[in-house]
C-alpha positions as a Markdown table, in Angstrom:
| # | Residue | x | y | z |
|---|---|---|---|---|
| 1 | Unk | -14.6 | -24.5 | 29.5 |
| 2 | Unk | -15.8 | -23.6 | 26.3 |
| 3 | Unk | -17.0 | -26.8 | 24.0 |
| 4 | Unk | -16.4 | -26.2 | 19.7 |
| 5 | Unk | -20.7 | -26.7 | 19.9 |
| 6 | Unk | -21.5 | -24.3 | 22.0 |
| 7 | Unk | -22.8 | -20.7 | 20.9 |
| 8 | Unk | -20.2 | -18.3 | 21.4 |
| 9 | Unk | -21.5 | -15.1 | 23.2 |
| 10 | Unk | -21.8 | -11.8 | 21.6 |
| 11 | Unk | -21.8 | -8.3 | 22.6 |
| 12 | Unk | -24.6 | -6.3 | 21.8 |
| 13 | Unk | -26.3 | -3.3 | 22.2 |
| 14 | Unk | -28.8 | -2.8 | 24.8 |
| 15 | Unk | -31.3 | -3.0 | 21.9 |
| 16 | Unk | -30.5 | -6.6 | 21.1 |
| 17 | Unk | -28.1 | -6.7 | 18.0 |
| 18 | Unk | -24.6 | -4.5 | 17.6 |
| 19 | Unk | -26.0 | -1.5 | 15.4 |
| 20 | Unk | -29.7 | 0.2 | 16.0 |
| 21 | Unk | -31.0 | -3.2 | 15.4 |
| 22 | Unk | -29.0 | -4.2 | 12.4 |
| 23 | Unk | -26.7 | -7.1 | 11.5 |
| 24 | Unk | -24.3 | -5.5 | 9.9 |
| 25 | Unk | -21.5 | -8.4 | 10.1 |
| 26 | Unk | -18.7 | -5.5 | 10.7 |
| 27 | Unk | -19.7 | -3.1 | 8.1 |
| 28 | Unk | -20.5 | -0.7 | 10.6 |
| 29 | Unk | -16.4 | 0.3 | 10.3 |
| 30 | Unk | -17.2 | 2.3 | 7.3 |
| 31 | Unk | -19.7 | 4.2 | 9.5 |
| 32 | Unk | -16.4 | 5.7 | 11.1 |
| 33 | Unk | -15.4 | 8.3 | 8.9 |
| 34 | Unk | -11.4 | 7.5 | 10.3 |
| 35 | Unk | -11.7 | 4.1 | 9.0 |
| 36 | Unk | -12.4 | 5.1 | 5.9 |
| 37 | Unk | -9.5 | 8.0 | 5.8 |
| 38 | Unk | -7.1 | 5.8 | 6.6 |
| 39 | Unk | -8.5 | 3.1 | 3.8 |
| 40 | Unk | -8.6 | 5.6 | 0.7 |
| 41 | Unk | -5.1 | 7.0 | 1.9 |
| 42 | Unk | -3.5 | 3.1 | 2.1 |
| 43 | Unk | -5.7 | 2.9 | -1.7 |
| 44 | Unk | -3.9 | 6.2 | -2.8 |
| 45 | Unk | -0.4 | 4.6 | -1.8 |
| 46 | Unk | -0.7 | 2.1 | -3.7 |
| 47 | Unk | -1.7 | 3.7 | -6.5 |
| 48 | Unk | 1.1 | 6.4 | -6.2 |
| 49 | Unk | 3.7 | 3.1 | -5.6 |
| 50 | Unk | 2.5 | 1.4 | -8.4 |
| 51 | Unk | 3.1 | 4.9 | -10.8 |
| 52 | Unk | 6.2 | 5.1 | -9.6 |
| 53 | Unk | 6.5 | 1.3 | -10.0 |
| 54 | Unk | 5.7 | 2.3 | -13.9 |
| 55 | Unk | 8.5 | 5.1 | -14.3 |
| 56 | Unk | 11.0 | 3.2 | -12.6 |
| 57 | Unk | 10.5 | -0.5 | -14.4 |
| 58 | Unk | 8.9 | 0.3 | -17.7 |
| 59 | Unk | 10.6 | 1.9 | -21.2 |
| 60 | Unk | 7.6 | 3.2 | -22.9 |
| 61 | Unk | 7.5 | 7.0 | -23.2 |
| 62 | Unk | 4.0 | 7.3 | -23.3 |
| 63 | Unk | 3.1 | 5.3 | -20.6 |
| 64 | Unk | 6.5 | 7.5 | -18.8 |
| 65 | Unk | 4.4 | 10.9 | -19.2 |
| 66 | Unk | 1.1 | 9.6 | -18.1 |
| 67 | Unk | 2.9 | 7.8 | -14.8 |
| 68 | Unk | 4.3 | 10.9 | -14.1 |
| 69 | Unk | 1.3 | 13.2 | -14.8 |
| 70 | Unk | -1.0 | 10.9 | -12.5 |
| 71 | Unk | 2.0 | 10.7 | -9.7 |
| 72 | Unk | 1.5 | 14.7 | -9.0 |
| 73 | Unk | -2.7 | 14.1 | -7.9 |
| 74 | Unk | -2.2 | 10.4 | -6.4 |
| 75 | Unk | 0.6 | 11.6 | -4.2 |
| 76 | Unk | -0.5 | 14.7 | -3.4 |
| 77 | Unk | -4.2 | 13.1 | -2.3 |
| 78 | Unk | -2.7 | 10.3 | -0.5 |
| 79 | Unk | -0.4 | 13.1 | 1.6 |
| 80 | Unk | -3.4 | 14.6 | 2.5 |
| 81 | Unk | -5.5 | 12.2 | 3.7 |
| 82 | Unk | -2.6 | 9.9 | 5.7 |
| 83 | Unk | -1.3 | 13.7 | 7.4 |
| 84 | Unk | -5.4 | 14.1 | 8.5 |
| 85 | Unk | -5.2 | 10.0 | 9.7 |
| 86 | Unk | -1.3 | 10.6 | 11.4 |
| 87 | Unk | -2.8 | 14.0 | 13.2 |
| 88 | Unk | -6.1 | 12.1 | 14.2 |
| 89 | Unk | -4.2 | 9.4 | 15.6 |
| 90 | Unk | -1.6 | 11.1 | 17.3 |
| 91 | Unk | -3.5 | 13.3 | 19.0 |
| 92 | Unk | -6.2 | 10.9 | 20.3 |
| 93 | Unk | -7.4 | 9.3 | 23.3 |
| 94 | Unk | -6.2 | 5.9 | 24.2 |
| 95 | Unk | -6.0 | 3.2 | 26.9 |
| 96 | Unk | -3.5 | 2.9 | 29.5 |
| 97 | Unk | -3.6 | 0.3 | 32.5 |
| 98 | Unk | -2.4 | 0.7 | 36.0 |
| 99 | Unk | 0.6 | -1.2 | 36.5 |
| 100 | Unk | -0.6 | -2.2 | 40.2 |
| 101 | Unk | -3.6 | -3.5 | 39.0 |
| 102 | Unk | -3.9 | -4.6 | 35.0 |
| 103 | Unk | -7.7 | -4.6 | 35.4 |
| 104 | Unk | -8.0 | -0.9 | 35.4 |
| 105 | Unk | -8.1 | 0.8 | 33.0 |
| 106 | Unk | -8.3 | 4.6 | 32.0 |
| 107 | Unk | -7.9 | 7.0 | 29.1 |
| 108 | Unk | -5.0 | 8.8 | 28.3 |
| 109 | Unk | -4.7 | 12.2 | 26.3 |
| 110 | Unk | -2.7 | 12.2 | 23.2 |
| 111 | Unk | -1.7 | 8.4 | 24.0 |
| 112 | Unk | -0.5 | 7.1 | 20.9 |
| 113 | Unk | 2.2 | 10.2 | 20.5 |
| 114 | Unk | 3.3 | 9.4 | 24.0 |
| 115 | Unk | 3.7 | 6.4 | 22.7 |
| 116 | Unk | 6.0 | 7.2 | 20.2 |
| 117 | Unk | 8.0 | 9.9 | 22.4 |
| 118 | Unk | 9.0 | 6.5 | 24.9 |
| 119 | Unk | 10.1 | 4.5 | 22.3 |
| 120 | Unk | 12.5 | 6.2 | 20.6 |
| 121 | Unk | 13.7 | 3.5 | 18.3 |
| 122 | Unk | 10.3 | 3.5 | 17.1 |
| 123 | Unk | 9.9 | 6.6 | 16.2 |
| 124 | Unk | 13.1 | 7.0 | 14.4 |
| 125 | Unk | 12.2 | 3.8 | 11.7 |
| 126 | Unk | 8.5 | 5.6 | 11.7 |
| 127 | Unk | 10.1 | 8.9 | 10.9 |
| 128 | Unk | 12.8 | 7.8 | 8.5 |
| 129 | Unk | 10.3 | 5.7 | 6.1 |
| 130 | Unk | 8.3 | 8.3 | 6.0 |
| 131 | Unk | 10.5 | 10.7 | 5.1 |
| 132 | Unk | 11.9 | 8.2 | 2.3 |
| 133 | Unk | 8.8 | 7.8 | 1.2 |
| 134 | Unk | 8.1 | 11.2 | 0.8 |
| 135 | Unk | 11.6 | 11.8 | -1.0 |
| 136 | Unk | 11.2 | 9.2 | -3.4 |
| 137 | Unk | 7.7 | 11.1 | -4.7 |
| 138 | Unk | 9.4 | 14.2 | -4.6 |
| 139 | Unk | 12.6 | 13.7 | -6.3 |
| 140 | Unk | 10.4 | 11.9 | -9.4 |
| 141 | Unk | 8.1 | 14.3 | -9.5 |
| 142 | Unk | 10.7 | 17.1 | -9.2 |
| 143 | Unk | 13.7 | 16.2 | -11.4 |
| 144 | Unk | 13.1 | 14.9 | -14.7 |
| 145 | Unk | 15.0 | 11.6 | -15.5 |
| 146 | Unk | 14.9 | 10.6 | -12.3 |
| 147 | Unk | 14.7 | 6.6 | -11.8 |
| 148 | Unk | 15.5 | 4.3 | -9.0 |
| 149 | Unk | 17.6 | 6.4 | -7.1 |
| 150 | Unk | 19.5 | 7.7 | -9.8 |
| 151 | Unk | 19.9 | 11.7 | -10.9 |
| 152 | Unk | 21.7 | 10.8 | -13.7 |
| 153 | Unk | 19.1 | 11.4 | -17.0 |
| 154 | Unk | 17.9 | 7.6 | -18.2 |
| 155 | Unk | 16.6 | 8.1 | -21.8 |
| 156 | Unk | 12.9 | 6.5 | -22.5 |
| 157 | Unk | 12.6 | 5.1 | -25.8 |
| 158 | Unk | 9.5 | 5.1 | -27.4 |
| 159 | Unk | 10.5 | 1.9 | -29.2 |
| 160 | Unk | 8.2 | -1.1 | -28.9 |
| 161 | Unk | 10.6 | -4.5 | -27.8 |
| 162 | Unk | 10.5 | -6.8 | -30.7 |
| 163 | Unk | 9.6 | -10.3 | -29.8 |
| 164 | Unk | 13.0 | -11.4 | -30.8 |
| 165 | Unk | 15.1 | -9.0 | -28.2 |
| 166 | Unk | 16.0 | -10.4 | -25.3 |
| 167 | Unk | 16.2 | -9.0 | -22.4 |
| 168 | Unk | 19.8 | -8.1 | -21.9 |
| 169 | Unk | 19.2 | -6.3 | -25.3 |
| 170 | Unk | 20.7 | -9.0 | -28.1 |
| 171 | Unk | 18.8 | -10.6 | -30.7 |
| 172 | Unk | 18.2 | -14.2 | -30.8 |
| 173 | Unk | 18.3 | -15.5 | -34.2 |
| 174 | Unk | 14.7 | -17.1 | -35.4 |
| 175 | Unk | 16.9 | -20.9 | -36.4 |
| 176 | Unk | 17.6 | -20.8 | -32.8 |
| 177 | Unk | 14.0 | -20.6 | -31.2 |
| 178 | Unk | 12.8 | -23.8 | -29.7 |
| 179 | Unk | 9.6 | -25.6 | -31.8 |
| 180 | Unk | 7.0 | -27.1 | -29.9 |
| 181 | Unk | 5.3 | -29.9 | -31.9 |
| 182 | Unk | 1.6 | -29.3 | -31.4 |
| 183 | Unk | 0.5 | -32.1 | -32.8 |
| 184 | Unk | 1.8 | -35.4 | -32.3 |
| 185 | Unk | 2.4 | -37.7 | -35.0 |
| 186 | Unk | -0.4 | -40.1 | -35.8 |
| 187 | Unk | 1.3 | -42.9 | -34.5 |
| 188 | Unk | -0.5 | -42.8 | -31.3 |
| 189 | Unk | -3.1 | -45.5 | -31.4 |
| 190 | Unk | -5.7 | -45.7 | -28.2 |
């Protein structure tokens, strides 16, 4: 049994420590150039959801055009590199066991897509978000006007909200804004 004080073994190398004689405390990921495909395409995801984010939640028409200029290059980068990643990964060795004997283990070809082929389930959610995903860029970038799932044309002001409009588009009458005393009176005593 393992006591909380003891030292925990760690693999290494045969030199002694896990990379060429280097601590590198898991930095040694980046040295897979996979790793860090897979991590600029996750980055330029998020960028393109958060443009789209922009289009969809935001009435400013200046910051409508720029969101939809940017959309075009973050999309079209982060299609790239996750189609390079999905190809990679699909077409990869992996692991299998023997089901006789669990302690065996080989390598399969093209594992993780044999993977996908035996669960069919699977494959269908993995297929259908990714094609939804890949519509949503498309239809924004394609027809103009389009927001949150509607084709019908939504007009972008280029209005600024006064502080006074709510959000449901009324005006609240300044009488009827709440004060807040910042002060209070001197009556206070310590």
């Amino acid at each position: 049994m393992l006591s909380l004080t003891s030292p925990v073994p760690v693999r290494s190398s045969p030199s002694g420590s896990p990379y060429k004689g280097i601590q590198l405390h898991g930095l040694e990921a980046v040295l897979n150039i996979w790793n860090v495909v897979f991590g600029l395409a996750v980055f330029f995801l998020a960028r393109t959801t958060a443009l789209l984010f922009f289009i969809n939640n935001i009435d400013d028409e200046t910051i409508y055009k720029r969101s939809r200029g940017a959309l075009a290059w973050n999309a079209a980068i982060f299609l790239i590199l996750f189609l390079a990643y999905l190809f990679f990964l699909l077409t990869k060795q992996g692991f299998a066991y023997d089901p006789a004997n669990p302690e065996v283990t080989y390598l399969v070809d093209y594992k993780y897509w044999k993977n996908l082929i035996e669960m069919p389930a699977v494959f269908a959610i993995f297929f259908i978000g990714v094609v939804l995903v890949l519509v949503g860029i498309l239809l924004t970038l394609l027809k103009e006007g389009f927001r949150k799932g509607s084709g019908s044309k939504v007009s972008v002001s280029s209005s600024r909200h006064s502080p006074s409009s709510s959000s449901l588009g009324g005006t609240i009458p300044p009488t009827t804004l709440p004060t807040a005393q910042i002060c209070p009176s001197s009556s206070t005593t310590r």
